[in-house]
DOLUMPA-897968 format. One record per residue (C-alpha): residue in three letters; x, y, z. Coordinates in steps of 0.25 Angstrom, whole numbers, plus 5000, padded with zeros to 4 digits. Layout:
// DOLUMPA-897968
ALAXYZ;...
//
This chain:
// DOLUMPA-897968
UNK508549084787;UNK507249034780;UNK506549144774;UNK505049164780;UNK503849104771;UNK502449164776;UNK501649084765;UNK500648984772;UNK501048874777;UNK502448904776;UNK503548854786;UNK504448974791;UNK505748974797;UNK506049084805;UNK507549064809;UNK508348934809;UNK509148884821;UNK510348804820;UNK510848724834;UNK512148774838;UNK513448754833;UNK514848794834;UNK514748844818;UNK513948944823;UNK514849014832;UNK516349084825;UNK517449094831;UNK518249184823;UNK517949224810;UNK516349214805;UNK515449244794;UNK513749244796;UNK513249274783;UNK511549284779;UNK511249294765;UNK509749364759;UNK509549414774;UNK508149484771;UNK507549564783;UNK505949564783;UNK505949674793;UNK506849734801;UNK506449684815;UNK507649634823;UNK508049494819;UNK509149394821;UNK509649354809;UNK510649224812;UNK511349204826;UNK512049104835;UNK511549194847;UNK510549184860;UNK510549294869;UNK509549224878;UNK509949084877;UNK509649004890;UNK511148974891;UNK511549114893;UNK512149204881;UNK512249144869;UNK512649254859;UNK513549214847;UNK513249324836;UNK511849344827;UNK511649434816;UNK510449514818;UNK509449624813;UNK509249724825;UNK508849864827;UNK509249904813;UNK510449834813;UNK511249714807;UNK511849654819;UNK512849544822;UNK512949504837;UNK514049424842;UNK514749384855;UNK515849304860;UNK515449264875;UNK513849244872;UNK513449374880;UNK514249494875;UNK513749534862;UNK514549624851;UNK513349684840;UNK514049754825;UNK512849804820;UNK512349874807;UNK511249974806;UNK510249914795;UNK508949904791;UNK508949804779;UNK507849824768;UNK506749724771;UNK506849584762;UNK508149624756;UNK509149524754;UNK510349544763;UNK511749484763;UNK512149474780;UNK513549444785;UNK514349474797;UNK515749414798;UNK516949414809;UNK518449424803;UNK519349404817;UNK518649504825;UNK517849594814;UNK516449564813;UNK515749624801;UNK514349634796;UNK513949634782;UNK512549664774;UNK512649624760;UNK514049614759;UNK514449754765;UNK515049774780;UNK513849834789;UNK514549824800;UNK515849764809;UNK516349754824;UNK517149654831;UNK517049534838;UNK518149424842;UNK518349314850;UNK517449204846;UNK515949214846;UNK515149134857;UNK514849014856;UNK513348994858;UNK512648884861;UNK511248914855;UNK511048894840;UNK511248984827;UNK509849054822;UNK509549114808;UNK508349204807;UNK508149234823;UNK508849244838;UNK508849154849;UNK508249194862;UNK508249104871;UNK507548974867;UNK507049064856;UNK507149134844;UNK506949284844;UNK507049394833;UNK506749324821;UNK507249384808;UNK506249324798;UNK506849364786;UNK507649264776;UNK509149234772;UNK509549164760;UNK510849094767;UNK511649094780;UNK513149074782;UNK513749074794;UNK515449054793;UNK516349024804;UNK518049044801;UNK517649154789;UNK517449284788;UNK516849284775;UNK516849424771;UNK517949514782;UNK517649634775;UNK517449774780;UNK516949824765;UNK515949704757;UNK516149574751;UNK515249504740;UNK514149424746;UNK514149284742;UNK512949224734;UNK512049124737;UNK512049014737;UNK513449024748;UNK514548914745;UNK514448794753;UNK516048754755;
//
């Protein structure tokens, strides 16, 4: 996620789209991780997804991590209509780094901020496979993008085949800048 620049003349990018790929969509075990989320406001906002609930091909819900109605929220399914939501009642302090993770261990899918669980449930099977592509910094609706987050990130990581952290208590987050092997 870029952050947003409002000097003059300044190029903004308000989320980034990457085409679909099977990387995108875990099967078993998975880790999404955002690093120095800031929230500018607390307006609902997606914050990265592989997920389009009105997609011209029908359903096309995978998972997103989202900010909404005062909660941290994963989303996930496993047939692209049927949606399971763990959710965290938060409201973040505004331009305040955050460390976000959630992570899936079998069927234990946990939610962590700065490096402490928030929140768990469960989901097995293996997520949907959707077509439509992976999205930091907004949703897809459609065509379109919808629900814009508008804040910054330092780093995304997205890990298929690890849970990273499988913790119900806290782990150490990892500093910048994240290994590359």
């Amino acid at each position: 996620m870029l952050p947003i620049d409002k000097s003059p003349g300044a190029k903004v990018a308000r989320y980034v789209f990457f085409p679909d790929s099977a990387d995108f969509t875990p099967a078993g075990d998975f880790t999404i991780e955002l690093f120095g989320v800031r929230f500018p406001s607390l307006a609902n906002a997606v914050l990265i997804n592989h997920y389009n609930a009105f997609s011209p091909l029908s359903n096309q819900r995978s998972w997103l991590l989202q900010y909404a109605s005062t909660q941290l929220q994963f989303a996930c399914s496993t047939d692209g209509s049927g949606v399971s939501i763990i959710g965290y009642a938060w409201s973040p302090t505004l331009n305040q780094p955050y460390d976000l993770a959630v992570d899936r261990s079998g069927s234990t899918v946990r939610v962590y901020v700065d490096g402490a669980k928030v929140a768990s449930g469960t989901k097995s099977g293996s997520l949907f496979n959707a077509s439509d592509g992976l999205v930091i910094g907004a949703g897809r609706h459609g065509d379109g993008f919808a629900n814009l987050f508008g804040g910054s990130a330092l780093a995304v990581r997205l890990t298929n085949g690890v849970a990273r952290y499988a913790t119900d208590g806290s782990y150490a987050v990892p500093s910048l800048p994240l290994p590359t092997a």
